[in-house]
ROTI-364114 format. One record per residue: x, y negated, z of N, C-alpha, C in turn; residue number from 1. Coordinates in nm, 2 decimals. Layout:
<loke n_x="X" n_y="Y" n_z="Z" ca_x="X" ca_y="Y" ca_z="Z" c_x="X" c_y="Y" c_z="Z" k="NUM"/>
...
end
This chain:
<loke n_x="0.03" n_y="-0.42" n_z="1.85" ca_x="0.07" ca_y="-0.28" ca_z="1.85" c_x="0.11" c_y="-0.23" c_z="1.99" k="1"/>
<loke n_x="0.21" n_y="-0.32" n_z="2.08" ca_x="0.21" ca_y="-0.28" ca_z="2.21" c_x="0.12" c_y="-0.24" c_z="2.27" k="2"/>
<loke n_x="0.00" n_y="-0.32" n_z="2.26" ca_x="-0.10" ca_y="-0.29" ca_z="2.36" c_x="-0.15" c_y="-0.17" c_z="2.37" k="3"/>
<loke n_x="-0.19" n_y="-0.13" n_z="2.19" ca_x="-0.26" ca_y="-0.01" ca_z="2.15" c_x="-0.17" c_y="0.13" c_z="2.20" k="4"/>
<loke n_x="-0.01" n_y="0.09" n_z="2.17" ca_x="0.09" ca_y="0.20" ca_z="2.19" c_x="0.07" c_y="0.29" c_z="2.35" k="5"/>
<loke n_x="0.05" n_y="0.14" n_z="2.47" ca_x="0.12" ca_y="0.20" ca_z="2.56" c_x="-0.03" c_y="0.24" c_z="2.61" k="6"/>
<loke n_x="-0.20" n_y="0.23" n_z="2.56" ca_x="-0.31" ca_y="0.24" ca_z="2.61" c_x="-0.28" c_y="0.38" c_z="2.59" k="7"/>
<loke n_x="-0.23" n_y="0.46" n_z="2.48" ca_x="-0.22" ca_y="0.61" ca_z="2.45" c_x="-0.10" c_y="0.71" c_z="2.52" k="8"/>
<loke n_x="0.05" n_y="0.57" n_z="2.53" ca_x="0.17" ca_y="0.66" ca_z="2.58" c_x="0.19" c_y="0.64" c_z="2.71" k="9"/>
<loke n_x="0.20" n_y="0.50" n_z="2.81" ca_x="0.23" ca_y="0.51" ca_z="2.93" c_x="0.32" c_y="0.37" c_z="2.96" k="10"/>
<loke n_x="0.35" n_y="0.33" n_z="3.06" ca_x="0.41" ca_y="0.25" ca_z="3.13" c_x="0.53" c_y="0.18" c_z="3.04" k="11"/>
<loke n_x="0.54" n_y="0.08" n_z="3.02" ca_x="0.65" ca_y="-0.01" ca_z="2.93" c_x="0.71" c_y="-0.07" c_z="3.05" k="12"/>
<loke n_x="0.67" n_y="-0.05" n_z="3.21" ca_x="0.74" ca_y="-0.17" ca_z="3.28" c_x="0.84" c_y="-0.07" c_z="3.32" k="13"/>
<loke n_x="0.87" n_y="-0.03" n_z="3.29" ca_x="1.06" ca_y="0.06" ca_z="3.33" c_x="1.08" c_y="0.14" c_z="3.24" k="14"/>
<loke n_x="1.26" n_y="0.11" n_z="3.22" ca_x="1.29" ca_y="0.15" ca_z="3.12" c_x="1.30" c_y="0.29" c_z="3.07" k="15"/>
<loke n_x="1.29" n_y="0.41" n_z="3.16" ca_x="1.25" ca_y="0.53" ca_z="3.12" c_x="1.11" c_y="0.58" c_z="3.08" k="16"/>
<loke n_x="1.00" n_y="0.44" n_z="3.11" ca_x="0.89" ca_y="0.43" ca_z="3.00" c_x="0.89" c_y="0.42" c_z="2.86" k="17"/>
<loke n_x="0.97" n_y="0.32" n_z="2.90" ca_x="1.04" ca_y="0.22" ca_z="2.73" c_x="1.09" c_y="0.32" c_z="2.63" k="18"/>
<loke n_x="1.21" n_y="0.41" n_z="2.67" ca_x="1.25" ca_y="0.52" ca_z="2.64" c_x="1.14" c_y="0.61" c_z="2.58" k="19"/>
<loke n_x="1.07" n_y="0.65" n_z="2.65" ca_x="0.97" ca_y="0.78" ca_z="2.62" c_x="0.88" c_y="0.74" c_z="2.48" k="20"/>
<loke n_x="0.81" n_y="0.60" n_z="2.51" ca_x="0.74" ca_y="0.54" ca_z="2.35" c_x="0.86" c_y="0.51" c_z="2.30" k="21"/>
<loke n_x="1.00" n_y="0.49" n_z="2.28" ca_x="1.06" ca_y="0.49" ca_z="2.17" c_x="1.08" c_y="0.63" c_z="2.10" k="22"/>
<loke n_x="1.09" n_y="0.75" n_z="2.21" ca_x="1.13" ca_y="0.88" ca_z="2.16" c_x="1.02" c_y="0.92" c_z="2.07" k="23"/>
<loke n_x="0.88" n_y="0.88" n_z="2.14" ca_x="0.75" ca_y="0.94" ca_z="2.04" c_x="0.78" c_y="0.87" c_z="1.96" k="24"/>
<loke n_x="0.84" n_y="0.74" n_z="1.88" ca_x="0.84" ca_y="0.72" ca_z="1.73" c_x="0.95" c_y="0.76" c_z="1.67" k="25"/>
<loke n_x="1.02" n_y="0.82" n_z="1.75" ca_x="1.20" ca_y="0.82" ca_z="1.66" c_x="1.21" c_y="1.02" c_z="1.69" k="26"/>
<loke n_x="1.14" n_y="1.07" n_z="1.63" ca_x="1.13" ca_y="1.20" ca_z="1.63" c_x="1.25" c_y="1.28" c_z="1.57" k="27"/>
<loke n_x="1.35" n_y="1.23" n_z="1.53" ca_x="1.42" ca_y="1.27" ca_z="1.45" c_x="1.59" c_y="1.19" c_z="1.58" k="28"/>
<loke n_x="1.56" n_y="1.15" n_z="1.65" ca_x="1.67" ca_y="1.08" ca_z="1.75" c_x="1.80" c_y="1.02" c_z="1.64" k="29"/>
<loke n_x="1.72" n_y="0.89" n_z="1.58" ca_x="1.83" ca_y="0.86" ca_z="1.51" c_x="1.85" c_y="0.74" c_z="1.55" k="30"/>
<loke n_x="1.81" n_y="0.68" n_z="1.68" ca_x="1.81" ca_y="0.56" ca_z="1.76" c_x="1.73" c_y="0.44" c_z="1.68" k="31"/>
<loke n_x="1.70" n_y="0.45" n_z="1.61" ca_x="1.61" ca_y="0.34" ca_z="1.52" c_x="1.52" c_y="0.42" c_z="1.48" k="32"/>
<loke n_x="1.44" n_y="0.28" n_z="1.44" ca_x="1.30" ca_y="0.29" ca_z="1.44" c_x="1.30" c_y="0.24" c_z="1.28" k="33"/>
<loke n_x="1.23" n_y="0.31" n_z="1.17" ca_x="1.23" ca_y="0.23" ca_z="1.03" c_x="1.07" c_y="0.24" c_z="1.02" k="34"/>
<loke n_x="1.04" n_y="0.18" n_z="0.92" ca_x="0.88" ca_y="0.16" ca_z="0.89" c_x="0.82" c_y="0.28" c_z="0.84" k="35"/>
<loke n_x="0.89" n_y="0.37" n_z="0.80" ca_x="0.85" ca_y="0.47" ca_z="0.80" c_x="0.78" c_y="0.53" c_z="0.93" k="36"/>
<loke n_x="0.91" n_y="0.58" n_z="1.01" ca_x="0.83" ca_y="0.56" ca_z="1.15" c_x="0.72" c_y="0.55" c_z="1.18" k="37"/>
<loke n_x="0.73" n_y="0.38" n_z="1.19" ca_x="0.58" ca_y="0.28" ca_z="1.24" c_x="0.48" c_y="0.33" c_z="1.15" k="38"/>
<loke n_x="0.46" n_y="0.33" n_z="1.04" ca_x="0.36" ca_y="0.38" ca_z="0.96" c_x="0.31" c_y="0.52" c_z="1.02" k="39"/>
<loke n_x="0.39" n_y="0.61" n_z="1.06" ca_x="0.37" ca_y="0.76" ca_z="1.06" c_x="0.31" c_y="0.76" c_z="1.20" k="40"/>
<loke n_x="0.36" n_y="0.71" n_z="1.30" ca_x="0.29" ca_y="0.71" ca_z="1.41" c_x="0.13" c_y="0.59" c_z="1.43" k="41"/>
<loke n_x="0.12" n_y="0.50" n_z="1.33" ca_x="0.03" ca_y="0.43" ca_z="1.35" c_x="-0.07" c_y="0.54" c_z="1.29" k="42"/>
<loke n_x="-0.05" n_y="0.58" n_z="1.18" ca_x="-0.14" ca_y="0.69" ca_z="1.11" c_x="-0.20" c_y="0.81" c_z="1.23" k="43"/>
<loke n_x="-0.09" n_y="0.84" n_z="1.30" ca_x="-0.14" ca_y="0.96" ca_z="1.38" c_x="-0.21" c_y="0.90" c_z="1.46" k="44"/>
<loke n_x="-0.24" n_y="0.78" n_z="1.52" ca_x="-0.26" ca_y="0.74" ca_z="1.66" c_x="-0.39" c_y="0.65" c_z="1.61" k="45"/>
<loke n_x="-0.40" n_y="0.63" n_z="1.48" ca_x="-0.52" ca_y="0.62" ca_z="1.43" c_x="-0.52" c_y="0.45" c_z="1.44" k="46"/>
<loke n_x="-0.40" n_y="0.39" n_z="1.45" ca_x="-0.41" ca_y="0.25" ca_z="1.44" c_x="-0.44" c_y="0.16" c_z="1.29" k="47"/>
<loke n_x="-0.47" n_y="0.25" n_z="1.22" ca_x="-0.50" ca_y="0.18" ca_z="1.06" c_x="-0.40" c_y="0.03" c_z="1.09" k="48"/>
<loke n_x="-0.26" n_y="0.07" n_z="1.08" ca_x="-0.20" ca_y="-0.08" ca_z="1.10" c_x="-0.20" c_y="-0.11" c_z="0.93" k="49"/>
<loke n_x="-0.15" n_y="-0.25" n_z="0.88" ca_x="-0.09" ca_y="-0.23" ca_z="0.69" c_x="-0.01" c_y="-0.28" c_z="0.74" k="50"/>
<loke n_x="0.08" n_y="-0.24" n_z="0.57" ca_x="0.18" ca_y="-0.27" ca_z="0.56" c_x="0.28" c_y="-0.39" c_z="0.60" k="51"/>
<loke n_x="0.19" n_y="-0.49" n_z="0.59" ca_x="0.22" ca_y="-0.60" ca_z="0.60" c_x="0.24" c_y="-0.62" c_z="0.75" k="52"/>
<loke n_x="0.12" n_y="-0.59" n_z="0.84" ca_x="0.14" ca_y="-0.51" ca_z="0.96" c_x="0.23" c_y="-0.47" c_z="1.04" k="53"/>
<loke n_x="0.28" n_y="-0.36" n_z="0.96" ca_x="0.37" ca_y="-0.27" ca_z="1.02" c_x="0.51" c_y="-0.35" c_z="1.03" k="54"/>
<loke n_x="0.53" n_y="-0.42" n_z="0.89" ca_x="0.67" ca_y="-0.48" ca_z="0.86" c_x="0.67" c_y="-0.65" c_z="0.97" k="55"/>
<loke n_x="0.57" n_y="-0.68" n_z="1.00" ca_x="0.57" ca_y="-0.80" ca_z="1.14" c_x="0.57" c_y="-0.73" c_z="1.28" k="56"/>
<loke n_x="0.56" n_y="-0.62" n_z="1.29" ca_x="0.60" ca_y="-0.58" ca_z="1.43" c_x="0.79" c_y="-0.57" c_z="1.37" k="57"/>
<loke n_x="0.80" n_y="-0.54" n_z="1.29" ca_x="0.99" ca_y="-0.53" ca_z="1.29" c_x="1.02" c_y="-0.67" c_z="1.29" k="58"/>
<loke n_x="0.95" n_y="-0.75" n_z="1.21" ca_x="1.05" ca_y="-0.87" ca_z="1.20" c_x="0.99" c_y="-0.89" c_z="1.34" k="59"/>
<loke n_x="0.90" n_y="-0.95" n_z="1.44" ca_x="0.89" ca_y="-0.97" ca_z="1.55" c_x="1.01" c_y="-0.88" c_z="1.63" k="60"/>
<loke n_x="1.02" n_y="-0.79" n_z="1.66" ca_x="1.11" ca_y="-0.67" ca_z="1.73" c_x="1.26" c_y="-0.72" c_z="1.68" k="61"/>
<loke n_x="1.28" n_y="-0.72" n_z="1.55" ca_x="1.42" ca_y="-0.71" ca_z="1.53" c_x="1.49" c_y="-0.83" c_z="1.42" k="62"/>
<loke n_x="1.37" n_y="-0.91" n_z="1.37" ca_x="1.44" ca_y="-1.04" ca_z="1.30" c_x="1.38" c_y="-1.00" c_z="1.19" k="63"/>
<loke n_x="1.36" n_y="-1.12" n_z="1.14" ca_x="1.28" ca_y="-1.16" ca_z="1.01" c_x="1.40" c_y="-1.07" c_z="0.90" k="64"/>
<loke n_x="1.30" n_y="-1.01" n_z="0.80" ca_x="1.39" ca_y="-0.96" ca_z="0.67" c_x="1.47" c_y="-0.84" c_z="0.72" k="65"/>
<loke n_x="1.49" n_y="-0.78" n_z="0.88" ca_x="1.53" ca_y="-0.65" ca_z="0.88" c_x="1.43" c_y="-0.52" c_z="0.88" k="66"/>
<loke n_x="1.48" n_y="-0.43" n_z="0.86" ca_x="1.45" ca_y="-0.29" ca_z="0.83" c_x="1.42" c_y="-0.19" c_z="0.90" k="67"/>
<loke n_x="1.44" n_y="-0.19" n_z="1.01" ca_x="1.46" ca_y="-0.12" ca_z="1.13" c_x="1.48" c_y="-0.19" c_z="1.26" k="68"/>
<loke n_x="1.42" n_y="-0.13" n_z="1.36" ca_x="1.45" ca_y="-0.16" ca_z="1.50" c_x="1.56" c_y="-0.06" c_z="1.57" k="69"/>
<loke n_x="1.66" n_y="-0.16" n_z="1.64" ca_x="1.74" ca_y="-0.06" ca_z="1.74" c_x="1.63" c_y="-0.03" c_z="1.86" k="70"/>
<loke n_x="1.72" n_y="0.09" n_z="1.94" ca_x="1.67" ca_y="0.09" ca_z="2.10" c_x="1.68" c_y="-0.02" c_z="2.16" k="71"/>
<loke n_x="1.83" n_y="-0.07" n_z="2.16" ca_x="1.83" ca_y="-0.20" ca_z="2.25" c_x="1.74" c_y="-0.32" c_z="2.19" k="72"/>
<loke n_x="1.70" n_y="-0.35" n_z="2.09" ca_x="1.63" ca_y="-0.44" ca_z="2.05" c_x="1.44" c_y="-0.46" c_z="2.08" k="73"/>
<loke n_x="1.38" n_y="-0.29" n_z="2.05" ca_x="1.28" ca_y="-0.22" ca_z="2.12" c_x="1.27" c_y="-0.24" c_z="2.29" k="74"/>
<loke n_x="1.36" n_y="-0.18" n_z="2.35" ca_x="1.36" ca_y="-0.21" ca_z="2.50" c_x="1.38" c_y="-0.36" c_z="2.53" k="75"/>
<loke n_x="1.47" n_y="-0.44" n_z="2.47" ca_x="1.44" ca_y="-0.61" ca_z="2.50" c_x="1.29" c_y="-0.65" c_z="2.46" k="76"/>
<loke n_x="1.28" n_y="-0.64" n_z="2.40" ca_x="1.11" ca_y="-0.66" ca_z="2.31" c_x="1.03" c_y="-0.64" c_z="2.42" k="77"/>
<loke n_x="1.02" n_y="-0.53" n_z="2.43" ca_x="0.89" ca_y="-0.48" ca_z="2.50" c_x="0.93" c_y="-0.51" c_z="2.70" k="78"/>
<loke n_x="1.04" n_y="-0.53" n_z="2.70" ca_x="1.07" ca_y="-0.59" ca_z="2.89" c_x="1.02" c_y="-0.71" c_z="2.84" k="79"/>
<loke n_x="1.03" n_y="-0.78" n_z="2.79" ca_x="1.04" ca_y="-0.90" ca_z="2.75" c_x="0.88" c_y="-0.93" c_z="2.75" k="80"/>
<loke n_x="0.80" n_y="-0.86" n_z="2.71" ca_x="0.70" ca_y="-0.88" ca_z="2.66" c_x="0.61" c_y="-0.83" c_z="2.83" k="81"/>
<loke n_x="0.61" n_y="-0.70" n_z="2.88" ca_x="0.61" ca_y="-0.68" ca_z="2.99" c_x="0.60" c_y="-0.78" c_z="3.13" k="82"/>
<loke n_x="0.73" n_y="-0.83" n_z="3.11" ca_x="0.78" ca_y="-0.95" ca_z="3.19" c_x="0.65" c_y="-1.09" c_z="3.22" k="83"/>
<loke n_x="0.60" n_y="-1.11" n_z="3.10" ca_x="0.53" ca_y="-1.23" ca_z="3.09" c_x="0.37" c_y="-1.22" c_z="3.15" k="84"/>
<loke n_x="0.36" n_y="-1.06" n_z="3.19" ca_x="0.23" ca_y="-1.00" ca_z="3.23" c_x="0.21" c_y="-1.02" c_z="3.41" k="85"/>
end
């Protein structure tokens, strides 16, 4: 999903990139990201992600069996992921 995200939004290697794709999924600024979310933007962006899908980018992102992603969890994630490139 990173890859596809940042082909459409922009730069992940600094964090006021990082910021900007968290803001396009968290439209409502409630600092998390829920699968709702992820679903709603994969829909618009035409990523036909499933469910199953959507719910392994969170447990990848934020731990097996949670619900949501924080900012700080998203921005470690994705520096992190960045970093290795």
């Amino acid at each position: 999903m990173l890859k596809l995200i940042t082909e459409k939004v922009g730069s992940p290697f600094n964090e006021s990139g990082r910021r900007a794709m968290f803001g396009l999924v968290d439209e409502e600024n409630k600092e998390i990201l829920t699968f709702v979310d992820l679903k709603r933007i994969s829909e618009q962006l035409k990523f036909n992600l499933t469910d199953e899908e959507l719910q392994e980018v969170i447990n990848n992102v934020a731990g097996f069996g949670k619900k949501e992603i924080t900012w700080d969890q998203f921005n470690k994630y994705i520096a992190k992921k960045v970093d290795k490139k």
